[in-house]
N, C-alpha and C positions, 0 to 999 in steps of 0.2 A: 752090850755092856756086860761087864763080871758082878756079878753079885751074888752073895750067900754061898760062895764055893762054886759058882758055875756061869756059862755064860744062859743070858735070857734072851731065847730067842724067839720072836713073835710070828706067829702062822701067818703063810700069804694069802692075804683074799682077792675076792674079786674087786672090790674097789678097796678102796684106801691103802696105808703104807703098812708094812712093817716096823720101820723103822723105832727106834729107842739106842740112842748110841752117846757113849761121853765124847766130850771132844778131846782130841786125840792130834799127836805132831805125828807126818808123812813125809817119808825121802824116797820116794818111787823114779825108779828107771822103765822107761817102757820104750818099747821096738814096734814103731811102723815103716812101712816102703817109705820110699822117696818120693820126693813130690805132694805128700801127705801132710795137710795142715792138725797139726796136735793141739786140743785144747785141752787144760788139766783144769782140775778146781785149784791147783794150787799155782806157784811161780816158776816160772821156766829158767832155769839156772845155766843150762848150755844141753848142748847135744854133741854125742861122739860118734863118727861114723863107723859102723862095726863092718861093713862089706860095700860090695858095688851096689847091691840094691836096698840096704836098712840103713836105719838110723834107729838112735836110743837118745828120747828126752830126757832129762834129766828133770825132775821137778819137787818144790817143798813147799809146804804149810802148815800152819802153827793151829793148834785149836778148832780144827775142821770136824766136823760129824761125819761127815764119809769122805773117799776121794773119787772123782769121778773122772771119765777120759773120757771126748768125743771126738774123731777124727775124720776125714774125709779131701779126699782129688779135688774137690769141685768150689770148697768156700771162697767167697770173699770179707773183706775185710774195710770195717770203720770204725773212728774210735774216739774216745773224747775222753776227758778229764772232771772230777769234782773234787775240789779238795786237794789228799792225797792220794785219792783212787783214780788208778788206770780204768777205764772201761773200753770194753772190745767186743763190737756187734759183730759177728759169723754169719752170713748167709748164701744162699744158692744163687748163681748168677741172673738166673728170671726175676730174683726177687729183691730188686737193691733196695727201691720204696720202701716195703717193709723193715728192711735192713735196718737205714735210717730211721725206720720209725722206732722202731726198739729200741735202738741206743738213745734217742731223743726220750722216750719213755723211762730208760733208767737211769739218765744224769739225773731225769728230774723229781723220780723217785726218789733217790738215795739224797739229793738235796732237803726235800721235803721230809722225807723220816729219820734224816740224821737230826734236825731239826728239832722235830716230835717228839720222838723218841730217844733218841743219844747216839752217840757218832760211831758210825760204822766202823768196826774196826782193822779192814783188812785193806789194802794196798793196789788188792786189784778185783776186776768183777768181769766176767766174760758171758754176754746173749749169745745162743746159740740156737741155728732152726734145725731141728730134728725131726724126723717121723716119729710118731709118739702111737702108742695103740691103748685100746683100752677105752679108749674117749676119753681119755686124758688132754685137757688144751695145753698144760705146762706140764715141770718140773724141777722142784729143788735139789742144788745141791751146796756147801761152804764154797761161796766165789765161783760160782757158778753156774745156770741158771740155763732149762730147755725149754724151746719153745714152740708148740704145734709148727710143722710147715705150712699147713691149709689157713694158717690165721693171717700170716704173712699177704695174700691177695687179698685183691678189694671186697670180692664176695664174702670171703669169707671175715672179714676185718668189722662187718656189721649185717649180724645177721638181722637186723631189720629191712634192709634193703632199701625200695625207694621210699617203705611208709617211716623209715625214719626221719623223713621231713615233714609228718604230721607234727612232731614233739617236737617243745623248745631242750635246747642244752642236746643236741643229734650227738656232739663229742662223746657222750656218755653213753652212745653204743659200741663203741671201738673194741672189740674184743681182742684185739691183740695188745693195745695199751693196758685195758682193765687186765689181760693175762701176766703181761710182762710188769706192772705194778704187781701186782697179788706176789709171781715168784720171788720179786724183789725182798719183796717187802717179809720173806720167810728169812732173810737174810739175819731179819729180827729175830724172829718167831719161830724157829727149828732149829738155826744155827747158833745162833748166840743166846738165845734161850732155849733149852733144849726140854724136851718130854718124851714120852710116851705115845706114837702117833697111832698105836693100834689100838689101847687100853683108853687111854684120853685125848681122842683125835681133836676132840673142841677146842685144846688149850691151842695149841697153834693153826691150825686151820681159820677158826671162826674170828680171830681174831687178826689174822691175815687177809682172810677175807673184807672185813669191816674196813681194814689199811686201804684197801686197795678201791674202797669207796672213795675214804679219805683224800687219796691221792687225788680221784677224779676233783674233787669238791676246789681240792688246792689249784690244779692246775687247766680247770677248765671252767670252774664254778660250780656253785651251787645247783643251776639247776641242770645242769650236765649230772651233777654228783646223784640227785633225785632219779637220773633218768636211767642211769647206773644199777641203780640201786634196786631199782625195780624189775631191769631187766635179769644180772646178775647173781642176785642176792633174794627178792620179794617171790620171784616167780614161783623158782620150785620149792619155799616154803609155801608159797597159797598151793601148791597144789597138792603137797602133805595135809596141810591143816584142815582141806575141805573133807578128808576123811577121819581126822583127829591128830591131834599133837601129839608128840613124843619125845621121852626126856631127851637132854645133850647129853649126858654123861654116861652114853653107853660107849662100850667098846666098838672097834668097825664091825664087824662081822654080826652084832644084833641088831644094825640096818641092814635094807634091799635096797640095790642102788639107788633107786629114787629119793629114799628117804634120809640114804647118806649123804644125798647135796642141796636137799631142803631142810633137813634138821641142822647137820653140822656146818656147813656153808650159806644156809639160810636164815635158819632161827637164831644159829647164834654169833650172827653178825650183826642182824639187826637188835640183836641184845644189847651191843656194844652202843648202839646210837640212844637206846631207851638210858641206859646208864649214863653217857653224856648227859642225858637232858636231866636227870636225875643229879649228878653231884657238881655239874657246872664245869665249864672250860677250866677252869685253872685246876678243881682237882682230878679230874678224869684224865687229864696228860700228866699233870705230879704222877696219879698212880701209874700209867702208862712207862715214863721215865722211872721212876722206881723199882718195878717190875723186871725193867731189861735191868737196870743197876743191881740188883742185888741177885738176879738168878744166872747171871752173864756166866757164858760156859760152864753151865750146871745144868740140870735134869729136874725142872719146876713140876710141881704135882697141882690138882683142882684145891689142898688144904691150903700152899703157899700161896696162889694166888689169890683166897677170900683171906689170907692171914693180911696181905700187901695191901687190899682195897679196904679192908677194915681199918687197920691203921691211915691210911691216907682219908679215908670217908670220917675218921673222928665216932665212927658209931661202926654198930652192930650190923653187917649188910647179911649176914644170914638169910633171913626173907626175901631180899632179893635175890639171891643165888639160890634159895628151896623153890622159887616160882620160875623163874629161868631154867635153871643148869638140871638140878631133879625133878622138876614138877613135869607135868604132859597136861598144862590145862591152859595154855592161852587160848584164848582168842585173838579174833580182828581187830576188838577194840582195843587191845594192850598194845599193838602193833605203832611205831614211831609214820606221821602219816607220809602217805606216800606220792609217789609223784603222776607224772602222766596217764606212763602207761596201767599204770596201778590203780588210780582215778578211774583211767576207762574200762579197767576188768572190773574193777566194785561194782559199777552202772552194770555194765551186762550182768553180774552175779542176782545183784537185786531184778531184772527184768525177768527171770529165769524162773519158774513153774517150783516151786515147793521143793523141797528135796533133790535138787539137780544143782550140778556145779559150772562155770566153767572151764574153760581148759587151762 
């Protein structure tokens, strides 16, 4: 984005985004071979053949944050409707199972957080399985959305394997659901609210993350959503916390990766559920819906969002947001409680010899 006489551009790190961009309209022509399935973030207008062996998509979008292109010889294709949205699952011909599960995973997404939160507003949304690096499982883009290939198989679709039939709610290991909910769900929380993801990674991250509980909760239960939660979300904050807490509101790069997906993906997800329990269903979705309503294709900062929760909370949430967002002093006990598998690491933690943690 342009500001103060220049463009702001954000250093790469090792984990997290760059990203910080206004939304912005796209009329892109691009050139692949023949035989070459084109996925755009945006809508496919027509194609011109330039020779015997190219082709040139044509493609537009309104209001997008980036535009993205993924192509490939080999996809297949399935697709479903919500609403007024197209949706269109991409995947590798070994992996149709998955295919369907992902598209099955984002009707019901986009159902359940148009709902929530306010109605989606673009026309079409496209899963796509990608090689991803980095340990990256997803990624977002406007109408868009990539997805680890390794998540796509059964091994890897639950990395609890057979002991996820010790815990009730098993649904809520599905890591390629919990992943394809989560990118969805930035659909909200990057694209159509936009921020700063290097400066203040937590505004949409953590708050995507917490979504993508959410969703389990809606579409599997409750104690799916528990089991979710713990796996996804609980773990690699207990495994920060057993050496000390640390604010959310640092930039990326003043975490190590571990602490980038237990603080910003951890701590302040389960923020979000402390704050439900706190202001009560009706006004933690008000603020929730007001939030996308008023910063919709804009660039929201950490002051907009306690200005938006203030106003809907009727008081002063300062304190909560100095003990969360800036503070580095939770403990366990402030923690929303947890579920199974969370239940049985607390038990081993307490059996555990003085000063030792576990894993």
């Amino acid at each position: 984005m342009y500001e103060e006489g220049g463009w702001k551009l954000n250093p790469v790190t090792e984990q997290g985004d760059p990203t910080n961009t206004d939304a912005a309209n796209y009329e892109v022509a691009f050139g692949a071979p023949k035989g070459f399935t084109v996925i755009t973030s945006g809508t496919d207008v027509g194609q011109t053949d330039e020779s015997g062996s190219m082709v040139v998509h044509h493609s537009v979008t309104a209001l997008a944050r980036n535009f993205v292109v993924v192509a490939s010889d080999r996809y297949e294709q399935v697709s479903g409707q919500v609403g007024e949205t197209q949706v269109s699952s991409y995947y590798l011909p070994d992996d149709a199972k998955g295919g369907q599960a992902a598209l099955d995973t984002t009707l019901k997404s986009l159902d359940i957080f148009g709902e929530a939160f306010g109605q989606y507003p673009y026309t079409e949304l496209d899963v796509t399985q990608v090689v991803l690096g980095g340990g990256a499982a997803g990624m977002e883009a406007t109408g868009l959305i990539m997805i680890g290939k390794d998540l796509y198989g059964g091994e890897g679709r639950d990395p609890l394997g057979e002991a996820g039939g010790l815990f009730g709610g098993a649904g809520g290991a599905d890591a390629l659901a919990f992943t394809t909910a989560h990118e969805v769900a930035h659909q909200w929380w990057y694209s159509v609210v936009g921020s700063d993801a290097y400066e203040q990674p937590w505004l949409d991250e953590s708050l995507t993350n917490w979504s993508s509980a959410f969703y389990v909760d809606e579409a599997l239960g409750p104690e799916a959503g528990r089991l979710a939660r713990d796996l996804f979300i609980g773990l690699g904050y207990r495994v920060v916390l057993a050496e000390g807490d640390q604010r959310l509101d640092q930039p990326v790069d003043k975490f190590d990766s571990q602490a980038y997906g237990g603080i910003v993906y951890g701590k302040g997800a389960l923020m979000y559920d402390v704050l439900r329990a706190e202001l009560g269903d009706q006004k933690f979705f008000e603020f929730l819906r007001r939030y996308y309503r008023e910063q919709q294709f804009d660039r929201a900062d950490s002051d907009e969002w306690l200005r938006t929760l203030n106003a809907v909370a009727g008081k002063d949430m300062t304190p909560f947001y100095q003990k969360w967002v800036e503070g580095a002093e939770i403990q366990p006990a402030n923690l929303p409680p947890a579920g199974p598998l969370g239940e049985m690491l607390s038990r081993l933690e307490s059996a555990l010899p003085e000063g030792s943690s576990a894993p």
